[in-house]
N, C-alpha and C positions, 0 to 999 in steps of 0.2 A: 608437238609436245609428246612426250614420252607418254604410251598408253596407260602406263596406272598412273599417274598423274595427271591425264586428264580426265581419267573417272573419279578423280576426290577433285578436281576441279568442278565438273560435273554436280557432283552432289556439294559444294558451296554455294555454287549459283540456287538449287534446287532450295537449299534451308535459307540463303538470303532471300528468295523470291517468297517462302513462307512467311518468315517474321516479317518482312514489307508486307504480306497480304496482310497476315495479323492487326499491324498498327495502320493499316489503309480501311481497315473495315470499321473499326471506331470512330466516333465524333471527334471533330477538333478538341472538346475537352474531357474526351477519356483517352485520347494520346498524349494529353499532358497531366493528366490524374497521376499525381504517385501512390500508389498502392495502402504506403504508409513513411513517412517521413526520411527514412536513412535507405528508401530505395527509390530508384528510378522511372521514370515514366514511360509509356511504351517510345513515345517517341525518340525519349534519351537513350534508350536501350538501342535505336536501331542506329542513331547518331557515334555512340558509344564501338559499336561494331564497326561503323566504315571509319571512324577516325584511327580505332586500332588498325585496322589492315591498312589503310594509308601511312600509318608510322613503318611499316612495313620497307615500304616504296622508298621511303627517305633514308631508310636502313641503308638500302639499297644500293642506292646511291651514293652513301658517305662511304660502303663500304670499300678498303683498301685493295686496290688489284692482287695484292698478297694472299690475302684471306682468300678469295675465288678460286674455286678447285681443289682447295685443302681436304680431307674428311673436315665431314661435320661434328658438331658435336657429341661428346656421350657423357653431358654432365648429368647427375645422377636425377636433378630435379626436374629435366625434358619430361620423359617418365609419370613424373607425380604430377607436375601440371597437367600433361596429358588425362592422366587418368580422374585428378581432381574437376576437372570440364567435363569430363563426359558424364560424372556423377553427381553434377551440379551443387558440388558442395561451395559456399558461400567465400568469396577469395575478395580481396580490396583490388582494385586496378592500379595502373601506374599515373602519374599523378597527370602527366601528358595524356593519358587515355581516357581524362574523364566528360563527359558530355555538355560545358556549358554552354547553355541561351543556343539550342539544336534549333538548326533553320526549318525550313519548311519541308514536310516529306518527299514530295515531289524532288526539291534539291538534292536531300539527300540519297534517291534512289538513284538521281544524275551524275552525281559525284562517284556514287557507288560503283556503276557500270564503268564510268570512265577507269577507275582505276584498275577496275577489273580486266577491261581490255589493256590497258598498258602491262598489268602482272602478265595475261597470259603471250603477248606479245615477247616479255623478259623470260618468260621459262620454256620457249619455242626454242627446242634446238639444248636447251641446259641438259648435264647430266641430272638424271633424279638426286642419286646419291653425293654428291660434291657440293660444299660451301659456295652460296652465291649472298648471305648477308651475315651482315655481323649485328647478333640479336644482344642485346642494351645487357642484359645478365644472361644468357643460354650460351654466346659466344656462338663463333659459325655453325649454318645453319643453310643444311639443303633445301629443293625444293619441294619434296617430300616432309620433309621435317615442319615445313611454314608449313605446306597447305594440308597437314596433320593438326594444326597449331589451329588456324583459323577454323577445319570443319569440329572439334572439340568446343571452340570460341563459340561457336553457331548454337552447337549442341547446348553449350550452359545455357546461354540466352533462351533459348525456344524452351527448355525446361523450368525456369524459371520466370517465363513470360507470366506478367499479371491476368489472371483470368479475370 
């Protein structure tokens, strides 16, 4: 894997292995405590993160041999999302992204890993800078770009975690 890409690889595993510790050190139910009604529970929050980067994978995979290797995108809200996750200001999810009836931590730390080796498995050998998915509204999307996206994703979460 391309060296700065495996150090923002790196520091995902590093902030997922936090927010797992996070919700592994709680009771059964202060992982499913919601804080206060129109927010999420730790549990749903760690649910919520591996489902997003699994939509990822399926991107992925739908995406068109075409889009692959194009430049990626430079729509203007790449950017503002970015910068809105890492300043953890309050954003709705997509409606595919949201955490129903989240299994059991364990699983999802299982699920979590698995895909994670399949991602870095798909970005072995990718250019950084070049289209490898076609993102639902961002449009193509290096590998750079995603695991820009996820460690931001990380960052809202763990700022926003329920104390």
């Amino acid at each position: 894997m391309d060296p700065e890409l495996q150090q923002t690889f790196n520091r995902i595993e590093s902030k997922t292995e936090e927010l797992l510790g996070k919700v592994e050190r709680l009771t059964a139910e202060e992982q499913a405590r919601r804080p206060k009604p129109s927010a999420w529970s730790p549990i749903e929050i760690a649910h919520h993160c591996r489902i997003t980067e699994g939509l990822f994978g399926t991107w992925m995979a739908d995406t068109k041999a075409e889009v692959v290797g194009r430049p990626p995108t430079r729509h203007p809200m790449f950017r503002v999302i970015l910068w809105t996750m890492n300043k953890a200001v309050p954003a709705p999810p997509l409606k595919e992204m949201e955490p129903l009836n989240p299994p059991p931590l364990a699983d999802i730390r299982s699920h979590w890993r698995s895909q994670r080796s399949a991602l870095a498995t798909a970005l072995d050998g990718k250019p950084a800078d070049r289209a490898i998915v076609q993102h639902k509204f961002l449009g193509p999307m290096s590998p750079r770009q995603m695991l820009d996206l996820f460690d931001a994703h990380l960052t809202y979460h763990l700022k926003r975690f329920p104390s």
